[in-house]
N, C-alpha and C positions, 0 to 999 in steps of 0.2 A: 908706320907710313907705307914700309914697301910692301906688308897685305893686303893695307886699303888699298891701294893702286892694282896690284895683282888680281884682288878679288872685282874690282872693276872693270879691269882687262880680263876676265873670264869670263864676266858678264855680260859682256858686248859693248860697253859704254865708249863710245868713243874717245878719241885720244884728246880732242881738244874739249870734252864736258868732265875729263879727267883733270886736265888744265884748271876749268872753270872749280867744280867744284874741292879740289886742293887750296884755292886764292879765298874762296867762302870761308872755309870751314878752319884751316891753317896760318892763312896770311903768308900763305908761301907761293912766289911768282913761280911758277913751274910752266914751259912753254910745250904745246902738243909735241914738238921734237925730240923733247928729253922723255915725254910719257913715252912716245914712241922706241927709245933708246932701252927704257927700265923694261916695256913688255919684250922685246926684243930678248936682252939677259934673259929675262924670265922666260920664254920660250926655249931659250939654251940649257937651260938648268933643267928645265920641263923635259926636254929630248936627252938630254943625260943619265937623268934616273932614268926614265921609260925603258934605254937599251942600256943598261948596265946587266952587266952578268949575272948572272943565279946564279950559277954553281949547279951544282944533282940537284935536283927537286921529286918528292915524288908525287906532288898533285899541285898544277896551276888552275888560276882559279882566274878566268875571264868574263869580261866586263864589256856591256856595251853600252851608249849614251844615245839620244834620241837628235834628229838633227832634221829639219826642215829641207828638202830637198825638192829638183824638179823633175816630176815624171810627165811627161807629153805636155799638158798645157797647165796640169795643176801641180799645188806643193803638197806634197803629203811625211807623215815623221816615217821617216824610218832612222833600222840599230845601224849605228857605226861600231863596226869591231875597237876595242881599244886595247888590245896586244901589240906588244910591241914585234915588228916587221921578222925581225931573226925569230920569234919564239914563232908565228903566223907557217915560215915556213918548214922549222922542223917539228910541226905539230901534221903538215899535212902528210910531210916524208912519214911521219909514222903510222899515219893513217893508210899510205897506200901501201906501207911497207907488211902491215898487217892485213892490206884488205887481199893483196895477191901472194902471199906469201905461205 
């Protein structure tokens, strides 16, 4: 159950058609608050791996996802980086550490 709802919550579905369809398919009363509560952990969990340590690595391998976004009056896809913030900046320290060095 807590993949179905996860994979729902990754898929945009809103918190209360995550409600509805849990009561369909389950016969389990689950109210949008509590969906709201499980995506929540699960965004905690989600940002836990993402910045856990590596350790020495000697090749990372990044990843980007496509996301509808606004540029001036229309929406167009673009990448979103999905490295995690600490690896983003000692990826650039290296880059300028090698580009002027």
């Amino acid at each position: 159950m807590k993949l179905a709802v996860a994979e729902m919550y990754v898929q945009g579905v809103s918190t209360r058609k995550v409600a509805e369809i849990t009561q369909e398919l389950c016969g389990l009363d689950v109210s949008s608050s509590q969906v709201s509560r499980a995506a929540k952990l699960l965004d905690e969990e989600l940002e836990a791996w993402r910045e856990r340590p590596l350790g020495k690595v000697r090749c990372v391998i990044l990843d980007a996802r496509y996301e509808k976004v606004r540029h001036v009056v229309h929406y167009i896809a673009a990448a979103c980086e999905t490295a995690p913030s600490w690896l983003r900046s000692e990826f650039w320290k290296m880059v300028s550490e090698a580009s002027w060095g």
